[in-house]
RODO-2510 file (C-alpha; in nm, 4 decimals, decimal comma):
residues 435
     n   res          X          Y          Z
     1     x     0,0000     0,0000     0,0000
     2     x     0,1524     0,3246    -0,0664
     3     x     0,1465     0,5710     0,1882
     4     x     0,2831     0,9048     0,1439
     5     x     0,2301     1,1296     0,4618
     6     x     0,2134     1,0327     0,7902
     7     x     0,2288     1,1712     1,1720
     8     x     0,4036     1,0288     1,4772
     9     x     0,4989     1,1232     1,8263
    10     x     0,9201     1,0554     1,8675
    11     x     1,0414     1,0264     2,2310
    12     x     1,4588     1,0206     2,2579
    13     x     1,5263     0,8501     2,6278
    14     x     1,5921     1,0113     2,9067
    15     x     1,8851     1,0932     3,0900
    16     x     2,0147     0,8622     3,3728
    17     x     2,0117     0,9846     3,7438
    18     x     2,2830     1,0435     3,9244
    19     x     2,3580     0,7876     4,2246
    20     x     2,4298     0,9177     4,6273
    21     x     2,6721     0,6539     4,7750
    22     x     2,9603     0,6634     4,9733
    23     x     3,2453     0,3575     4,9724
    24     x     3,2112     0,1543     5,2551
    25     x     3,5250    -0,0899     5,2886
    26     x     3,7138    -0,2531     5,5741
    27     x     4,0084    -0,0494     5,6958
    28     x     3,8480     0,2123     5,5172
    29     x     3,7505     0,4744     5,7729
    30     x     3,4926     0,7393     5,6434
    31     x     3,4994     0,6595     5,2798
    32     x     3,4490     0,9203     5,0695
    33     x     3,1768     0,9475     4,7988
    34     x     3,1331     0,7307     4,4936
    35     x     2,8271     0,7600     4,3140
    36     x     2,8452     0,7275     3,9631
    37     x     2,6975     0,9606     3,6865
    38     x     2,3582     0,8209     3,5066
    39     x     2,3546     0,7166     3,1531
    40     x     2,2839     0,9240     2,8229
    41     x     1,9279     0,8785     2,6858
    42     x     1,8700     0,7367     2,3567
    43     x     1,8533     0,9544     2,0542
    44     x     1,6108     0,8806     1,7397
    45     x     1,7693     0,8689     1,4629
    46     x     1,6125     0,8418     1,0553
    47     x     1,7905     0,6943     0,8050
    48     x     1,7127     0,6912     0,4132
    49     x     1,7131     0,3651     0,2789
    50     x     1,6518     0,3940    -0,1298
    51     x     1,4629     0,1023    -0,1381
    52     x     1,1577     0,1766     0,0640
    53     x     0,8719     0,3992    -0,1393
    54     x     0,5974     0,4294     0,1377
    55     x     0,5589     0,5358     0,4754
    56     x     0,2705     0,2873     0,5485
    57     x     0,4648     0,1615     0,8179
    58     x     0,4224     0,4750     1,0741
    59     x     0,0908     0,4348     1,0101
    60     x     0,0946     0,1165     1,2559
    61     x     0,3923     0,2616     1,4568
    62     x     0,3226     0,6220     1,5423
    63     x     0,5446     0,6154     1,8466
    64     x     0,8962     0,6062     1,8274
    65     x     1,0691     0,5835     2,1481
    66     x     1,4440     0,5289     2,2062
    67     x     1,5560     0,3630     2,5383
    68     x     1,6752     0,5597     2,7971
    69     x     2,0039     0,5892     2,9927
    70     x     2,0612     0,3501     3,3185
    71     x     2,1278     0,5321     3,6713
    72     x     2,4569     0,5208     3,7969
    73     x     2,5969     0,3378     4,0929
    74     x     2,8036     0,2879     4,3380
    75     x     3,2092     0,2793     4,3090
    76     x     3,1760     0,5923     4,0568
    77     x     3,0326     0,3325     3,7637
    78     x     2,8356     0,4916     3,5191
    79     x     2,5070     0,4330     3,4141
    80     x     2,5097     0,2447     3,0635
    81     x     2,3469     0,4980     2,7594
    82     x     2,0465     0,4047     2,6191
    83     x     2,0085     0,2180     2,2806
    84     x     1,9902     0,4802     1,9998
    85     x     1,6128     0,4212     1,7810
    86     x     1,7142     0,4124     1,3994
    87     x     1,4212     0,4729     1,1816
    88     x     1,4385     0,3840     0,8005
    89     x     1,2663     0,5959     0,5857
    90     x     1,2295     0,6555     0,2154
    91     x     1,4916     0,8437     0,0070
    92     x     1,2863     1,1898    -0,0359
    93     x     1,1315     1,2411     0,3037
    94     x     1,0827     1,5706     0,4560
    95     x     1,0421     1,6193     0,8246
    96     x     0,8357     1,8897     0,9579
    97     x     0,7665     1,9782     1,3262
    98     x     0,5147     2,1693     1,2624
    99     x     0,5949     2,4901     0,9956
   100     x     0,9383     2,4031     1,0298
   101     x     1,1629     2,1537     0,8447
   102     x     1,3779     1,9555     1,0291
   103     x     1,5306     1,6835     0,8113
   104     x     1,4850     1,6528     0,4576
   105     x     1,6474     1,3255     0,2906
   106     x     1,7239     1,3542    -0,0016
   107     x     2,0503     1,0788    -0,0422
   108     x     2,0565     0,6999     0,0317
   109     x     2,2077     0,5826     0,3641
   110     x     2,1527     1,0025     0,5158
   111     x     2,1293     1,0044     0,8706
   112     x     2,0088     1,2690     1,0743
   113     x     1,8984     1,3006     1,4661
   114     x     1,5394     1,3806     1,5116
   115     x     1,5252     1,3605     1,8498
   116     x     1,8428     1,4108     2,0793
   117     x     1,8730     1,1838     2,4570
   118     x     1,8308     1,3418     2,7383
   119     x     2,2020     1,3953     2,9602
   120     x     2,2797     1,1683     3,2439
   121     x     2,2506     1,3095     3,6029
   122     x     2,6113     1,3711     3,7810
   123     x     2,6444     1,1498     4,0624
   124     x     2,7716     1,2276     4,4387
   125     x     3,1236     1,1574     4,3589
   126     x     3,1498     1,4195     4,1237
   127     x     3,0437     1,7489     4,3513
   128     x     3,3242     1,6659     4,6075
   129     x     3,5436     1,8919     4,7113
   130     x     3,7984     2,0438     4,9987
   131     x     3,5101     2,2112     5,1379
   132     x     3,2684     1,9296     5,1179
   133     x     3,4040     1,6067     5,1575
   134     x     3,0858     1,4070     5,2142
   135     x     2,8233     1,5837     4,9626
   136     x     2,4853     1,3558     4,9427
   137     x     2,4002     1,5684     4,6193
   138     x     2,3138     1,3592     4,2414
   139     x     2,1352     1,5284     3,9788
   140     x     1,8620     1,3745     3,7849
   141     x     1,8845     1,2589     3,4399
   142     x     1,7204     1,5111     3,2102
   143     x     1,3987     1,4199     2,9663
   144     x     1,4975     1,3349     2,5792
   145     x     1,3372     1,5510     2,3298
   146     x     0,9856     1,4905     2,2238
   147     x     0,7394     1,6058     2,0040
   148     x     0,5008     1,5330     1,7057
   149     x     0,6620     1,5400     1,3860
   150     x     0,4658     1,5347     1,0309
   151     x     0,5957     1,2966     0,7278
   152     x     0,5946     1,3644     0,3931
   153     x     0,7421     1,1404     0,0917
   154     x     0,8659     1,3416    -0,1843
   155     x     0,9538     1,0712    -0,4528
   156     x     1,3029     1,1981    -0,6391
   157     x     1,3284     1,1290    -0,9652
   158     x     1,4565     1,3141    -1,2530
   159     x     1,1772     1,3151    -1,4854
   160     x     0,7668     1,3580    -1,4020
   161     x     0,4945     1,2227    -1,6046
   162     x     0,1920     1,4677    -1,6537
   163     x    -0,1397     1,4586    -1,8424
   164     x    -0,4760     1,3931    -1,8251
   165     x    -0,5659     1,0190    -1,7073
   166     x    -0,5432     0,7998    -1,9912
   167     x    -0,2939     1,0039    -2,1897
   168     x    -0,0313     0,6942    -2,1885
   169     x     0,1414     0,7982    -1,9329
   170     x     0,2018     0,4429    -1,7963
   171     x     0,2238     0,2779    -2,1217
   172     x     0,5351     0,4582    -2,1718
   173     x     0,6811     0,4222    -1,8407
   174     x     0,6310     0,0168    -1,8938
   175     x     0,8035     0,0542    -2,1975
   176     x     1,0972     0,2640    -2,1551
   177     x     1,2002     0,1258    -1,8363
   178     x     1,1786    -0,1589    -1,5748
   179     x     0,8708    -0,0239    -1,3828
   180     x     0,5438    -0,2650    -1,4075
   181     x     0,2375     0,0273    -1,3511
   182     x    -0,1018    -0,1344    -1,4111
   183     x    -0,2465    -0,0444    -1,7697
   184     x    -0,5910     0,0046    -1,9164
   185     x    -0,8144     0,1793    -2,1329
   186     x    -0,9891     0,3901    -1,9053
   187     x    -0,9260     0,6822    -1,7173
   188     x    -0,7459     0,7075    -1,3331
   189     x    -0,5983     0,3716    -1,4551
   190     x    -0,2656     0,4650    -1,2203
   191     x    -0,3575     0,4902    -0,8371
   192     x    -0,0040     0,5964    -0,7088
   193     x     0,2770     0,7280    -0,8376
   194     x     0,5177     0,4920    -0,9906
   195     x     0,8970     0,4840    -1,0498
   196     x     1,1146     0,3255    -1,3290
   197     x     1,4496     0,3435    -1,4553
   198     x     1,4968     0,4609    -1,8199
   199     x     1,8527     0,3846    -2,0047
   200     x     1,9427     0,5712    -2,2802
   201     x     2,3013     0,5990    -2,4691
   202     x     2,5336     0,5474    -2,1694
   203     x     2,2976     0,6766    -1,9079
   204     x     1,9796     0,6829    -1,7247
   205     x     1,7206     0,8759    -1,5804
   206     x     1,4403     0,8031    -1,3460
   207     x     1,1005     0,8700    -1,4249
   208     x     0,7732     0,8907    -1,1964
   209     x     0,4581     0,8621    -1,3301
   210     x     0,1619     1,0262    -1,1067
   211     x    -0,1887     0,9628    -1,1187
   212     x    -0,3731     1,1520    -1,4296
   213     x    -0,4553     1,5667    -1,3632
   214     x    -0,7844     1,7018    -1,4761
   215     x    -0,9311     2,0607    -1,4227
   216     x    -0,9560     2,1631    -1,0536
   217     x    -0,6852     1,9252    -0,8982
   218     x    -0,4925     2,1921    -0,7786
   219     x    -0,7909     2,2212    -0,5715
   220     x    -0,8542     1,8804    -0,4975
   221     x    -1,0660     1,7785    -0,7724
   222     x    -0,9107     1,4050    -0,8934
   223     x    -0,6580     1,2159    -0,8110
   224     x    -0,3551     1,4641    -0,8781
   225     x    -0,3558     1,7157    -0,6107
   226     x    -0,2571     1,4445    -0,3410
   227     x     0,0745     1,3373    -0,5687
   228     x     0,1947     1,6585    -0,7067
   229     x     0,4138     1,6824    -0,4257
   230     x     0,6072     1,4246    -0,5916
   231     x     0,6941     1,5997    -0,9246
   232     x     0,8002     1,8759    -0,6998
   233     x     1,1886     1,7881    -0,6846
   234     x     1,2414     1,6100    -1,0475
   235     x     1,4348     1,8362    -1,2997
   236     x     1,2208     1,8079    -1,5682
   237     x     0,8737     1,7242    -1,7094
   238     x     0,7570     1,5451    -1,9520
   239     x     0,3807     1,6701    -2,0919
   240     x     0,2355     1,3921    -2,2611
   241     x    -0,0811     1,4424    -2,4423
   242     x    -0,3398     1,2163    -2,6128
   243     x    -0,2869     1,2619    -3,0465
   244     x    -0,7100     1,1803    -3,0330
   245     x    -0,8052     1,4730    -2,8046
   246     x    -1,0646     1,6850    -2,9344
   247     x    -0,8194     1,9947    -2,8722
   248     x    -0,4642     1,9218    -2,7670
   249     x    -0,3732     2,3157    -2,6975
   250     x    -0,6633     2,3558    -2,4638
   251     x    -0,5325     1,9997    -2,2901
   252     x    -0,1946     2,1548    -2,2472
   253     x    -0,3306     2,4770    -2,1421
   254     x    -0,5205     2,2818    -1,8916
   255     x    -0,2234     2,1300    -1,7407
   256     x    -0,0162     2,3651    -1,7777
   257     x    -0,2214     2,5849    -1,5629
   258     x    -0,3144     2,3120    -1,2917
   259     x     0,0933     2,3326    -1,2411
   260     x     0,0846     2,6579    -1,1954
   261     x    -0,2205     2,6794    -0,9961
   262     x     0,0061     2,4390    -0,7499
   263     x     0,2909     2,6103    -0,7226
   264     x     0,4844     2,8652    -0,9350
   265     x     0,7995     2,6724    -0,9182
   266     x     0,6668     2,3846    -1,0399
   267     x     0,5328     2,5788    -1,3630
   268     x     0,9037     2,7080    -1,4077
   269     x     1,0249     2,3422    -1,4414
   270     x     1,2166     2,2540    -1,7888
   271     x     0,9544     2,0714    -2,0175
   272     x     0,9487     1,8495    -2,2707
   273     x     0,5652     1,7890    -2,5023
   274     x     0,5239     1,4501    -2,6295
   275     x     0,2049     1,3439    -2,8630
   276     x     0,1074     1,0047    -2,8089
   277     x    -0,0692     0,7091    -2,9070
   278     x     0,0325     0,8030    -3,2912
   279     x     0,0015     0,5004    -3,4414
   280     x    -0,2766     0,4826    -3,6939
   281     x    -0,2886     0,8213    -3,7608
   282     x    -0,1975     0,9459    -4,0748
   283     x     0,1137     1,1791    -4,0627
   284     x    -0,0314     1,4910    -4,2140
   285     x    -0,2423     1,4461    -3,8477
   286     x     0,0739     1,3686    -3,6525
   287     x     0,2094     1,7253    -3,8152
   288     x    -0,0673     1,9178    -3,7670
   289     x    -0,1259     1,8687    -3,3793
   290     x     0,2491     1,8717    -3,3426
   291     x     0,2211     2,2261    -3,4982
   292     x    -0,0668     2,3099    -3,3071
   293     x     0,1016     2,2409    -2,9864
   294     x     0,4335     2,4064    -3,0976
   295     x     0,2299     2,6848    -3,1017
   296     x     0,1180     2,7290    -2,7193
   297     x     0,4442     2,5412    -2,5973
   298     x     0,6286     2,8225    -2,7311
   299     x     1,0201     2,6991    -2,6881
   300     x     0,9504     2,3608    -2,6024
   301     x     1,0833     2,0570    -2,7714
   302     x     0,7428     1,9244    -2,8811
   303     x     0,7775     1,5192    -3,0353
   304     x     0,5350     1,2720    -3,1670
   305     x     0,5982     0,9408    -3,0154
   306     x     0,3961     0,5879    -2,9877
   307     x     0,4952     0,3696    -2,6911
   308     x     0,2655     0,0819    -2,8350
   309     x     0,5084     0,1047    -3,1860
   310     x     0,8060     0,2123    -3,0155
   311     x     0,8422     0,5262    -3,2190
   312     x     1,0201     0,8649    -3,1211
   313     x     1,0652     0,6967    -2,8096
   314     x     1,4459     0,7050    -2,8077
   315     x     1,4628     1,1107    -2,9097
   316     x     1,2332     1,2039    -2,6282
   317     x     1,4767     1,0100    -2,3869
   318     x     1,7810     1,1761    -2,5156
   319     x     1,6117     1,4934    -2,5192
   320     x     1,5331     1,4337    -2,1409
   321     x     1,8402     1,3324    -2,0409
   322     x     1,9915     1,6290    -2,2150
   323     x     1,7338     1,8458    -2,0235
   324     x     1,8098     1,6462    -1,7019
   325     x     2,2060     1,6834    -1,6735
   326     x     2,1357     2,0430    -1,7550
   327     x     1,9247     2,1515    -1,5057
   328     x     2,1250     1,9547    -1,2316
   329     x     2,4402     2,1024    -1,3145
   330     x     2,2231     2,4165    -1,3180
   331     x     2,0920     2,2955    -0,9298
   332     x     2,5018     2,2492    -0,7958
   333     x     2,6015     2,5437    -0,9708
   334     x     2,3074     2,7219    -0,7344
   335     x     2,4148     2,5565    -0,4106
   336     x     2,7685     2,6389    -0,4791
   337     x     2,6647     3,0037    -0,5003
   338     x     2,4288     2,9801    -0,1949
   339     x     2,6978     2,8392     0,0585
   340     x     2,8830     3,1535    -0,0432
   341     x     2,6595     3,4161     0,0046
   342     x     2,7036     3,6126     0,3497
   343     x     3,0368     3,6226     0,4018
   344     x     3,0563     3,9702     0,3068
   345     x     2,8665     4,2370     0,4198
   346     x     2,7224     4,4058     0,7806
   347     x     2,8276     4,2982     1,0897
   348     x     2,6177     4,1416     1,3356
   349     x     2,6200     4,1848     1,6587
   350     x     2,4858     3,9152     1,8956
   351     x     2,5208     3,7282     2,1799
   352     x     2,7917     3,3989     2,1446
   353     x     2,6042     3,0813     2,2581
   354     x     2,7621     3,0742     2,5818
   355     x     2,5999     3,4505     2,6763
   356     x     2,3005     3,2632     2,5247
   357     x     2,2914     3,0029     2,7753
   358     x     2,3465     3,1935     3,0759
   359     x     2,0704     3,4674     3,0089
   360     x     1,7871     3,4773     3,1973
   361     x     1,4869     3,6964     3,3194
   362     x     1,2261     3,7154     3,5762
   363     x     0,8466     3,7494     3,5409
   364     x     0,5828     3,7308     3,8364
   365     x     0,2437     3,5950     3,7650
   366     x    -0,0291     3,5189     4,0553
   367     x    -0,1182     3,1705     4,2181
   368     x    -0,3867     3,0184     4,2666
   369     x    -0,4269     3,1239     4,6444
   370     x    -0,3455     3,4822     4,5554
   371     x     0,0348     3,5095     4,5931
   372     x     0,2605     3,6240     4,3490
   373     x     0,5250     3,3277     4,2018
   374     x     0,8234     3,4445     4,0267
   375     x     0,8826     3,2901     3,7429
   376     x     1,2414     3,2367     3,6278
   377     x     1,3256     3,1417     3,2413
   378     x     1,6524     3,0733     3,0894
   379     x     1,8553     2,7845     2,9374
   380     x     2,1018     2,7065     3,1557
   381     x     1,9172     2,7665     3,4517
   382     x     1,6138     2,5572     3,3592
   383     x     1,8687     2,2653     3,2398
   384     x     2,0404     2,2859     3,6579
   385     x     1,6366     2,2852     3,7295
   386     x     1,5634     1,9564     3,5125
   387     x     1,8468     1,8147     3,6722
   388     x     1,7522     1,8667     4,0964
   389     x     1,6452     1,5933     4,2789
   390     x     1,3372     1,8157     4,4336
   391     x     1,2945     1,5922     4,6887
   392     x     1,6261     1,6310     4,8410
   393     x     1,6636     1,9279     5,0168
   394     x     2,0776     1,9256     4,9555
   395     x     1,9751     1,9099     4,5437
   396     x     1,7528     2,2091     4,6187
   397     x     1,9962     2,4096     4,8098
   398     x     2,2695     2,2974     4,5636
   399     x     2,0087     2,5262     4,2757
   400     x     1,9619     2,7868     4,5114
   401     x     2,3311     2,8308     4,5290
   402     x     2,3637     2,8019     4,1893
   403     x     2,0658     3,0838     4,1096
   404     x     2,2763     3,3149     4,3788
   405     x     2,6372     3,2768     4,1831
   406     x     2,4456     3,3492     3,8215
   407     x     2,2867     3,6558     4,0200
   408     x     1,9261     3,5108     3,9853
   409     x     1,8880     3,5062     4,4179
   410     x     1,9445     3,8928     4,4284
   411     x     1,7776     3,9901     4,1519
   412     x     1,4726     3,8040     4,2786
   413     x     1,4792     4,0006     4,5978
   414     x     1,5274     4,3372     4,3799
   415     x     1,1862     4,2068     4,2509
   416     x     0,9981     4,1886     4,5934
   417     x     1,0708     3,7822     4,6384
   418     x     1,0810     3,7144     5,0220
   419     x     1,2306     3,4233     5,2207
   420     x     0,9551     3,2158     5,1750
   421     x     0,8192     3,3800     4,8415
   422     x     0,7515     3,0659     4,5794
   423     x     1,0265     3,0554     4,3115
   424     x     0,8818     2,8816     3,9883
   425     x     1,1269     2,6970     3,6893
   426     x     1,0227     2,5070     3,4355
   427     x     0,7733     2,2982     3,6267
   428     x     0,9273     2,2889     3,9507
   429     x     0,8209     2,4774     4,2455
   430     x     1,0489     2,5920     4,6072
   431     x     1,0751     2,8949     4,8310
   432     x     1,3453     3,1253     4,7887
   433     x     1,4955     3,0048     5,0990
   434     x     1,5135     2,6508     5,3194
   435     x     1,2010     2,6571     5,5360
***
């Protein structure tokens, strides 16, 4: 079944905690800490596999969860990291989270992390010190990313099929290459889109064939508007019309503007027009409508061709491959370009990442009973949060003498926070000071 968009929930594992223990050995008086540090959490990772040319799978498996990171122990041993989850997926799959793309294969054997582990929780051993020689302070593991992520399955191919159903669009992708499509003589004959190989000369190109366009299916209407999506990244397209259609300009007008309709880049694509289904016309016929179309196509290589006969069949191919290494050497010579654009020009000042890190602010909202909370937001100060063992009240003093070092404690009291004033991060609660 093919399946070309799908949604699913990815949960990287979470971060080991920390262990409190202390070595306890004969003729060892007063052994000194030696709790080890938790493991890393599992990340999820996709990988593009060429052969796979669905995503029916995440329909049946919309959770993806990697395994997360073992505590640590005693004798300062480390918690083992969790088992990375690798996810194959089909060469031309774009990830979104939301409006945003995150990963967009486009090469066999890519990887990329979707969702990063969660780090492992320090243990005991590693907050001693001359000062504090018997600390009972571990962190906890932190939580893995997570989120719900959109698929989409772009086939890649060089060439894409369009036309109106039954314009032999799959009769000439079963002829010219190794693809098998299902063929008959009536319309929406091809359900989903279909790849094949095409050798011509010393090369190849790959072709796709999508189900037939009408009139409306850039607004739905058909078959078409669900699989244009994957003529989006081929190089070129091949037009083929129907040599019996009452009017073949208005049919490429049609389709034409159906592309367009879609999307404007699309419409810009190189083209190549192919009549088909001459055989048993008389020439004169075949020269007329290929006039007729050379008309509207304008610049376009317009050719007559019979996939039935095998005629024209190996000109169009050269043509497209022509067309094909063209516009790809037109696509590097692009990203070359791109990669070099902003090296020159204003300066921007910002923050480094580190500055980034270690901002923070303060906002006070009300409770429930009345009281103000103040609310404090900032990376690195939420990460020491997501790390305290709440329940211990050396973890929580250890983040209250972190928040006074970063400034945090005195700017709170600049801000009206009292000793037992609630102090809110991330979704942790405590009072300013031990009660």
């Amino acid at each position: 079944m093919f399946v070309d968009t799908a949604k699913v929930f990815v949960q990287a594992g979470r971060g080991g905690d920390g262990a409190v223990s202390f070595r306890h050995e004969i003729y060892v008086d007063k052994g000194g800490p030696d709790g080890g540090d938790g493991g890393r959490g599992g990340d999820v990772i996709f990988v593009a596999i060429h052969g796979l040319n669905t995503l029916i799978d995440f329909r049946y498996k919309p959770e993806l969860k990697a395994k997360p990171g073992a505590s640590g122990s005693k004798r300062k041993r480390a918690g083992k990291a969790g088992e990375h989850l690798y996810v194959k997926v089909p060469v031309g799959t774009v990830v979104r989270r939301g409006d945003e793309i995150i990963a967009d294969f486009t090469e066999d054997g890519q990887e990329e992390v979707i969702a990063k582990g969660g780090d492992g929780g320090f243990g005991n051993a590693h907050f001693k010190s001359s000062t504090r020689q018997a600390p009972r302070v571990a962190e906890r593991g932190e939580p893995g990313d997570e989120y719900e992520l959109e698929l989409e399955l772009k086939l890649l191919a060089d060439v894409g099929l369009v036309g109106f159903p039954n314009a032999g669009k799959s009769t000439f992708l079963s002829v010219v290459t190794n693809a098998r499509p299902e063929i008959a003589d009536y319309a929406f004959t091809t359900l989903t889109p279909n790849l094949g190989v095409a050798d011509v000369d010393d090369g190849s190109v790959l072709i796709a064939d999508i189900p037939g366009l009408i009139e409306g299916a850039s607004e739905g209407k058909g078959l078409g508007d669900a699989f244009l999506r994957h003529i989006e990244r081929t190089a070129v397209i091949l037009h083929l019309i129907d040599a019996y259609a009452d009017d073949v300009a208005a049919a490429y007008k049609t389709i034409r503007n159906e592309l367009k309709s879609y999307s404007a880049d699309l419409a810009e694509l190189p083209e190549v027009v192919a009549l088909t289904k001459i055989d048993g016309l008389d020439d004169d016929i075949v020269e007329m409508q290929k006039e007729t179309l050379a008309e509207v196509a304008g610049d376009t290589p317009v050719f007559a061709i019979s996939s039935q006969a095998h005629k024209g069949l190996v000109d169009v191919l050269r043509e497209l491959r022509r067309q094909v290494a063209e516009a790809r050497k037109a696509e590097a010579a692009a990203a070359v370009e791109s990669e070099g654009e902003g090296e020159e020009g204003l300066a921007v000042i910002s923050l480094n990442q580190e500055e980034k890190a270690a901002a923070w602010k303060i906002a006070r909202v009300e409770g429930e009973d009345g009281k103000v909370i103040f609310v404090v937001e900032g990376e690195k100060i939420e990460k020491f949060a997501r790390r305290t063992m709440f329940e211990s009240f050396e973890g929580v003093n250890r983040l209250r003498d972190i928040m006074r070092k970063m400034g945090i404690g005195h700017a709170l009291i600049r801000e009206g926070a009292e000793n037992d004033s609630l102090i809110r991060i991330g979704e942790n609660e405590f009072t300013l000071l031990e009660q």
